[in-house]
MMTF fields as JSON, N, C-alpha, C and O atoms, coordinates in Angstrom:
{
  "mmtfVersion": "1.0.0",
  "mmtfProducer": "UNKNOWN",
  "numBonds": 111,
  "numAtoms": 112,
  "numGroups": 28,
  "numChains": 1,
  "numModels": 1,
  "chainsPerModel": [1],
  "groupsPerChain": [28],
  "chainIdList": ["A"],
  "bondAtomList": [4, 2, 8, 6, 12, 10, 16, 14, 20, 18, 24, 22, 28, 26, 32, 30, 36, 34, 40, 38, 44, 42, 48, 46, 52, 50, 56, 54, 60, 58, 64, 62, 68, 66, 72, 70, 76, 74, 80, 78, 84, 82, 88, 86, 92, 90, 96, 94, 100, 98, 104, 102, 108, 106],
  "bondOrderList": [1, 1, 1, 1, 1, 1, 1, 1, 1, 1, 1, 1, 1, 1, 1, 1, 1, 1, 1, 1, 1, 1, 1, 1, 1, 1, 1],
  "groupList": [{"groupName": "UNK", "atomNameList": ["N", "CA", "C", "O"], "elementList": ["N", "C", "C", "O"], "formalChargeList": [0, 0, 0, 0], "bondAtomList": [1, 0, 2, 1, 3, 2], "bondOrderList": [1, 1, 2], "singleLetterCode": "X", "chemCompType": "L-PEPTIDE LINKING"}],
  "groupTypeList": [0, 0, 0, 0, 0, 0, 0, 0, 0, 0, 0, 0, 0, 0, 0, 0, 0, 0, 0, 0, 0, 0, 0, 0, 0, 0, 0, 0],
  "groupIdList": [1, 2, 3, 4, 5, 6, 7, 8, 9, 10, 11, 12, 13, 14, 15, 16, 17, 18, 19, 20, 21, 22, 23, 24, 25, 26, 27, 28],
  "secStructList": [7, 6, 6, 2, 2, 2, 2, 2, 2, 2, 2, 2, 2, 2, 2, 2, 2, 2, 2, 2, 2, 2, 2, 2, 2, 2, 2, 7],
  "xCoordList": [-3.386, -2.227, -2.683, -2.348, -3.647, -4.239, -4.425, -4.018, -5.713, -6.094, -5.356, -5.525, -4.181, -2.862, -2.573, -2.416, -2.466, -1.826, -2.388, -1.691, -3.718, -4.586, -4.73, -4.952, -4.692, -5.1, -4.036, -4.269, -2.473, -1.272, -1.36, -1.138, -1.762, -1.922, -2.774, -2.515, -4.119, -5.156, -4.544, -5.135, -3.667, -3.24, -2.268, -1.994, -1.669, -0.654, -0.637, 0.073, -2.019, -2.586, -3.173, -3.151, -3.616, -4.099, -3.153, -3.373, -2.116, -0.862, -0.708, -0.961, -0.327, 0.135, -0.94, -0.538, -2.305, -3.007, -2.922, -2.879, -2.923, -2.994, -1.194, -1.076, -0.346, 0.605, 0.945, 1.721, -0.131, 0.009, -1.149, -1.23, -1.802, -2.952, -2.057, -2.25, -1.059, -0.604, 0.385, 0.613, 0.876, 2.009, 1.479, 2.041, -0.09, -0.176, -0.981, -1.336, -1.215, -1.765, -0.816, -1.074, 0.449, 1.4, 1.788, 1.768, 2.107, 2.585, 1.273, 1.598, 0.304, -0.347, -0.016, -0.579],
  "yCoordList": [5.199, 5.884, 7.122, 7.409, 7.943, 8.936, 9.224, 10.19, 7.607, 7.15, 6.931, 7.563, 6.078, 5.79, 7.003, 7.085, 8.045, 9.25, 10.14, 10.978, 10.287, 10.9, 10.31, 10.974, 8.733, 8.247, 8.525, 8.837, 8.394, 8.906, 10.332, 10.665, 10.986, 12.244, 12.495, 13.152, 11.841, 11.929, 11.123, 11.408, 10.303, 9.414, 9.981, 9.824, 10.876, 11.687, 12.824, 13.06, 13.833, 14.542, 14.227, 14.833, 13.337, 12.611, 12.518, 13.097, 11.853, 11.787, 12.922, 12.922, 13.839, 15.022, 16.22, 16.783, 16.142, 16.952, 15.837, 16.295, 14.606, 13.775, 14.598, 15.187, 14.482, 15.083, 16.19, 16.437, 17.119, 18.37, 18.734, 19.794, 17.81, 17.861, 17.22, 17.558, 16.243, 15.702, 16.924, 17.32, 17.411, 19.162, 19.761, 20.403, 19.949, 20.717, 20.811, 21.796, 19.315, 18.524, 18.772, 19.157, 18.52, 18.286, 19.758, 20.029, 20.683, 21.867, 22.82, 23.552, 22.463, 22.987, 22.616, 23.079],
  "zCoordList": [-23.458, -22.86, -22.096, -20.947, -23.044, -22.047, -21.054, -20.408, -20.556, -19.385, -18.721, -17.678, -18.702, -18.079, -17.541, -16.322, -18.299, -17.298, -16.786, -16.214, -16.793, -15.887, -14.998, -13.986, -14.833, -13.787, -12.869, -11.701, -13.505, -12.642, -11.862, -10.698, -12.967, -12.35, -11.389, -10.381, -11.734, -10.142, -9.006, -7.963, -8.83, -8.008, -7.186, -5.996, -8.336, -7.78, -6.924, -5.946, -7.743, -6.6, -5.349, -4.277, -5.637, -4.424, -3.381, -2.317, -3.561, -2.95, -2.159, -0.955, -2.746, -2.76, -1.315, -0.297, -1.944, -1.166, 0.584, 1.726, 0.234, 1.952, 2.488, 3.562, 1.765, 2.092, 2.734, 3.657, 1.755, 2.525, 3.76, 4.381, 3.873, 4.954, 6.265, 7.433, 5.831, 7.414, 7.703, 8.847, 6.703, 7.512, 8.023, 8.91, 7.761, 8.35, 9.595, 10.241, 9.802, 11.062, 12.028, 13.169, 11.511, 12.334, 12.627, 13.827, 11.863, 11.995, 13.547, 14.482, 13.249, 14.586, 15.711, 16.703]
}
Protein backbone atom coordinates (compact mmCIF):
# COMPACT_ATOMS: atom_id res chain seq x y z
CA UNK A 1 0.00 0.00 0.00
CA UNK A 2 2.90 2.23 0.80
CA UNK A 3 4.34 1.76 -2.59
CA UNK A 4 0.97 2.38 -4.08
CA UNK A 5 1.10 5.82 -2.72
CA UNK A 6 4.34 7.06 -3.27
CA UNK A 7 4.20 6.00 -6.52
CA UNK A 8 0.86 8.29 -6.71
CA UNK A 9 2.51 10.85 -5.19
CA UNK A 10 5.67 10.87 -7.52
CA UNK A 11 3.26 10.66 -10.48
CA UNK A 12 1.52 13.33 -9.15
CA UNK A 13 4.32 15.63 -8.76
CA UNK A 14 5.35 14.88 -11.78
CA UNK A 15 2.14 16.01 -13.12
CA UNK A 16 2.20 18.93 -11.39
CA UNK A 17 5.90 20.38 -11.98
CA UNK A 18 5.18 19.64 -16.31
CA UNK A 19 2.17 21.80 -15.34
CA UNK A 20 3.77 24.42 -13.95
CA UNK A 21 6.63 24.49 -16.55
CA UNK A 22 3.95 24.87 -19.53
CA UNK A 23 2.53 28.39 -17.44
CA UNK A 24 5.14 29.42 -17.51
CA UNK A 25 6.21 28.74 -21.13
CA UNK A 26 3.24 30.20 -21.98
CA UNK A 27 3.17 33.15 -19.61
CA UNK A 28 6.51 34.58 -21.45
Amino acid sequence: LTDFMSRRIAAFRKNLIELTELEIKHAR
